[in-house]
N, CA, C and O of each residue as an XYZ file, in Angstrom:
304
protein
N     -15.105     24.168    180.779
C     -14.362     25.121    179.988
C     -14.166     26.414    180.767
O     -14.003     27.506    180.221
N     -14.201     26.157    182.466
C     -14.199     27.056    183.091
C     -12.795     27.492    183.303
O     -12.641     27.780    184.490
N     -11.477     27.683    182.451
C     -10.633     27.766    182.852
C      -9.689     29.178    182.739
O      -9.869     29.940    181.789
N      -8.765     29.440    183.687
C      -8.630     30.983    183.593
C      -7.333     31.076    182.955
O      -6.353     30.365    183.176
N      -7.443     32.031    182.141
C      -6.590     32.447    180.576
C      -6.616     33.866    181.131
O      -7.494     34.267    181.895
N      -5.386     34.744    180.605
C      -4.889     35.825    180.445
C      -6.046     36.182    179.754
O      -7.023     35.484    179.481
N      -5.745     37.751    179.419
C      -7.044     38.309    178.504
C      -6.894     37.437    177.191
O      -5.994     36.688    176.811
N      -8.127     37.815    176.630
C      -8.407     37.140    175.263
C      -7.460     38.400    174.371
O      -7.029     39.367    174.999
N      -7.263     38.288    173.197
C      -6.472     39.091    172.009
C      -7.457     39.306    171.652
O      -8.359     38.472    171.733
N      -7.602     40.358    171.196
C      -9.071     40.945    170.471
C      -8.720     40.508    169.017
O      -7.613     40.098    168.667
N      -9.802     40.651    168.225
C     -10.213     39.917    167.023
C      -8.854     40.713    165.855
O      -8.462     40.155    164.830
N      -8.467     41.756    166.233
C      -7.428     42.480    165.108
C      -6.089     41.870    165.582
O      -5.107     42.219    164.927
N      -5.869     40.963    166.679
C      -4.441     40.279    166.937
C      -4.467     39.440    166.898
O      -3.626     38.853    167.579
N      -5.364     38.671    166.141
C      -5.814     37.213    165.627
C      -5.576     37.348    164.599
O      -5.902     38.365    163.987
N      -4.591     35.849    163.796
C      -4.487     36.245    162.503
C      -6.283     35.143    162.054
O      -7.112     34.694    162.846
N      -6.262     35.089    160.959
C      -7.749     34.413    160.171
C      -7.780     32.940    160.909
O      -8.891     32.463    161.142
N      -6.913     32.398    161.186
C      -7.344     30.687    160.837
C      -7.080     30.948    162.444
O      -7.971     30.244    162.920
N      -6.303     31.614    163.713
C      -6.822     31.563    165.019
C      -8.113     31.990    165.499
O      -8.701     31.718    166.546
N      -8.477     32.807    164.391
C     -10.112     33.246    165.077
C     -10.969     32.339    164.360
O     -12.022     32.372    164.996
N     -11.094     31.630    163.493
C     -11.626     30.202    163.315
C     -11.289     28.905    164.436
O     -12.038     28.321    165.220
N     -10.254     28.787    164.226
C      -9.973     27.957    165.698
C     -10.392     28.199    166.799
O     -10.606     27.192    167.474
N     -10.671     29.457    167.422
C     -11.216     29.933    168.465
C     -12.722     29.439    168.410
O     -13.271     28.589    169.111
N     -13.240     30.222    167.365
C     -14.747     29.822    167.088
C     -15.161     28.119    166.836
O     -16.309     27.764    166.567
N     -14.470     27.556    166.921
C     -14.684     25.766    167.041
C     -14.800     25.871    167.818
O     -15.978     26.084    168.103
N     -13.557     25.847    169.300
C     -13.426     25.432    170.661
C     -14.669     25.949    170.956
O     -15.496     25.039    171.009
N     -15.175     27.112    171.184
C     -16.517     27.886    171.307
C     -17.977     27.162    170.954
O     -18.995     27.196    171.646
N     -17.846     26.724    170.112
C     -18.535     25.709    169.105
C     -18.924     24.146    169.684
O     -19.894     23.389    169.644
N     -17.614     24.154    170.217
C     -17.134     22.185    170.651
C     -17.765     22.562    171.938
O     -18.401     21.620    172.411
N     -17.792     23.742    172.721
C     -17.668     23.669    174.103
C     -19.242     23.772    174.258
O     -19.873     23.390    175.244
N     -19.801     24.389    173.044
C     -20.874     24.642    173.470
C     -21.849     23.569    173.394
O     -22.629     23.437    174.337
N     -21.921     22.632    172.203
C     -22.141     21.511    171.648
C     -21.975     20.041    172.574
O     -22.726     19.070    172.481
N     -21.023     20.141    173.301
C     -20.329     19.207    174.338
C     -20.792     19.381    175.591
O     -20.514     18.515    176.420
N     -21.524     20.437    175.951
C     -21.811     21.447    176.893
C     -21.014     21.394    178.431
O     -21.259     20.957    179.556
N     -19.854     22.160    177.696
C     -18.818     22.385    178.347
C     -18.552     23.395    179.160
O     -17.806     23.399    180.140
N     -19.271     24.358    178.659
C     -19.635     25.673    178.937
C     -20.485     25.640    180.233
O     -21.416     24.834    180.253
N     -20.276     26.405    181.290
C     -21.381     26.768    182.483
C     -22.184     27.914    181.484
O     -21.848     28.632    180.542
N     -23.974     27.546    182.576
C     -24.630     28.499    181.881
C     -24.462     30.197    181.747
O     -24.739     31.095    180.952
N     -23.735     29.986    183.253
C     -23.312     31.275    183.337
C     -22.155     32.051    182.611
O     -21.915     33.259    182.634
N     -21.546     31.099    182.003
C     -20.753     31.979    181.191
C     -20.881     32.135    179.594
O     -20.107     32.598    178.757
N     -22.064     31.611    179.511
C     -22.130     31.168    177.744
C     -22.910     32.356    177.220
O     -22.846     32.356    175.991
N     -23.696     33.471    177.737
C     -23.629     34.483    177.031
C     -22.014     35.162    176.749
O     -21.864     35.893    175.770
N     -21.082     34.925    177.483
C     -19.655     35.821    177.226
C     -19.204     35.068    175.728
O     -18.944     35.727    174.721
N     -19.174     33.901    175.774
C     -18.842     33.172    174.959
C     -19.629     33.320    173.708
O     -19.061     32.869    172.713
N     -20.656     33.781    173.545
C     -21.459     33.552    172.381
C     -21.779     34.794    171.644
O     -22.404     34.948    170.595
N     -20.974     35.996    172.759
C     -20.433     37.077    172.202
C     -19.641     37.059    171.773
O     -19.517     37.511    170.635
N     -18.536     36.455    172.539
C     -16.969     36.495    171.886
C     -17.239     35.400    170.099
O     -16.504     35.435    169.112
N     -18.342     34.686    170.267
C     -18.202     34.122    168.877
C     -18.709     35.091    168.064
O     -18.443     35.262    166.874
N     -19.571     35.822    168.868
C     -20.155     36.650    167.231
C     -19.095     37.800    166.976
O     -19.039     38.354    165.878
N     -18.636     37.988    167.549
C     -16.668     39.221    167.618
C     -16.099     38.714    166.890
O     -15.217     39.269    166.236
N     -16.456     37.380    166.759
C     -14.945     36.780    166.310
C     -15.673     36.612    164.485
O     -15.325     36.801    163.320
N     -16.559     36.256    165.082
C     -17.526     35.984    163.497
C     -17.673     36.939    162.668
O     -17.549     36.599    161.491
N     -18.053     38.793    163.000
C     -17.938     39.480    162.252
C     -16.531     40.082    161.821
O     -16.293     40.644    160.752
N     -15.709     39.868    162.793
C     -14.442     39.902    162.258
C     -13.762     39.108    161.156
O     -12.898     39.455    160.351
N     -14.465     37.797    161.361
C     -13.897     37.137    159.520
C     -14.301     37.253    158.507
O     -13.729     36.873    157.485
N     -15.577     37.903    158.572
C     -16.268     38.380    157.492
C     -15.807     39.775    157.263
O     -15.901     40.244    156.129
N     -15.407     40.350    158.060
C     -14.803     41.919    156.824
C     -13.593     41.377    156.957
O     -12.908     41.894    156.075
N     -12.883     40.548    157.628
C     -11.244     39.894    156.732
C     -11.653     39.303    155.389
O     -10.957     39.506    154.394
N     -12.530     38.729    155.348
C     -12.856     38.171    153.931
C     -13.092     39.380    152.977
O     -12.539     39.985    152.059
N     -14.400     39.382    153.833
C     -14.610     40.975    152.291
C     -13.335     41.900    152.050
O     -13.288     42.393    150.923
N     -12.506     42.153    152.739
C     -11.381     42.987    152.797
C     -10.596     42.173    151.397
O     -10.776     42.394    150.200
N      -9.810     41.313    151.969
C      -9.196     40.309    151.150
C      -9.674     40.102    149.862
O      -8.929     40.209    148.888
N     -11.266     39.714    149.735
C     -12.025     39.561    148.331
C     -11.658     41.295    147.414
O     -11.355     41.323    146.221
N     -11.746     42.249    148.066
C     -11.362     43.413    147.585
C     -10.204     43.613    146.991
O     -10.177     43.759    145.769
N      -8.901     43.660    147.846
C      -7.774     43.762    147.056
C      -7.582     42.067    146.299
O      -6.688     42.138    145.456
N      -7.932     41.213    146.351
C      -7.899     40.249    145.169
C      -8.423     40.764    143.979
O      -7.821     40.461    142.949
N      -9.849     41.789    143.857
C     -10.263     42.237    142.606
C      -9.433     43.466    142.230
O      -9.271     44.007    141.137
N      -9.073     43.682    143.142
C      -8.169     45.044    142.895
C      -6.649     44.557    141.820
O      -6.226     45.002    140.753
N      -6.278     43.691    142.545
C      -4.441     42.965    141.606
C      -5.527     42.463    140.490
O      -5.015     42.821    139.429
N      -6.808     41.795    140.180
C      -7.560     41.383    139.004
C      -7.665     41.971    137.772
O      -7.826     41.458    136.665
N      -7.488     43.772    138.300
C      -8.229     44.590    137.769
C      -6.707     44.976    136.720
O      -6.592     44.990    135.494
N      -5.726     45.247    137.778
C      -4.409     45.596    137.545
C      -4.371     44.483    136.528
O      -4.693     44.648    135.351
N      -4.142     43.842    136.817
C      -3.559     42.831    135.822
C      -3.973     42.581    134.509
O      -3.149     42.435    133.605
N      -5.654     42.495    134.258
C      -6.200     42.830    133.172
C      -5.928     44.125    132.336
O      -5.930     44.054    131.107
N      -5.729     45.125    132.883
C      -5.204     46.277    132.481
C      -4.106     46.000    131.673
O      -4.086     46.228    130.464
N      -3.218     45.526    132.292
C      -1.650     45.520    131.797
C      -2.043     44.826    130.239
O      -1.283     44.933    129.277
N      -3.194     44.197    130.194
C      -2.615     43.498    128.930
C      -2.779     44.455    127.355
O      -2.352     43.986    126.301
């Protein structure tokens, strides 16, 4: 999985389901051990980047979902 790619997109130019996809390959490579040792701390950073980034997309998202919840109950 030693292969050379342009820079990575940081976690805010990822939409949700590419930084899941990312975090598989990461996952597969590591599991498969695809990965040199030497590069699998980069990698296991870039998963946890990528990991706390879907978790405040979620919590974000879970927010304004209660937010239109709130609205809407109101209206009635």
């Amino acid at each position: 999985m030693a292969e050379e790619r342009g820079p990575l997109p940081t976690p805010e130019e990822l939409r949700y389901s590419d930084a899941i996809d990312e975090l598989r390959q990461i996952l597969q490579g590591i599991e498969n051990e695809e990965i040199d040792l030497d590069e699998l701390s980069a990698h296991v950073e870039r998963a946890a980047l990528l990991i706390r980034t879907c978790r405040d997309r979620i919590q974000h998202t879970e927010m304004r979902v209660r937010r239109v919840l709130e609205d809407l109950s109101g209206e009635e």
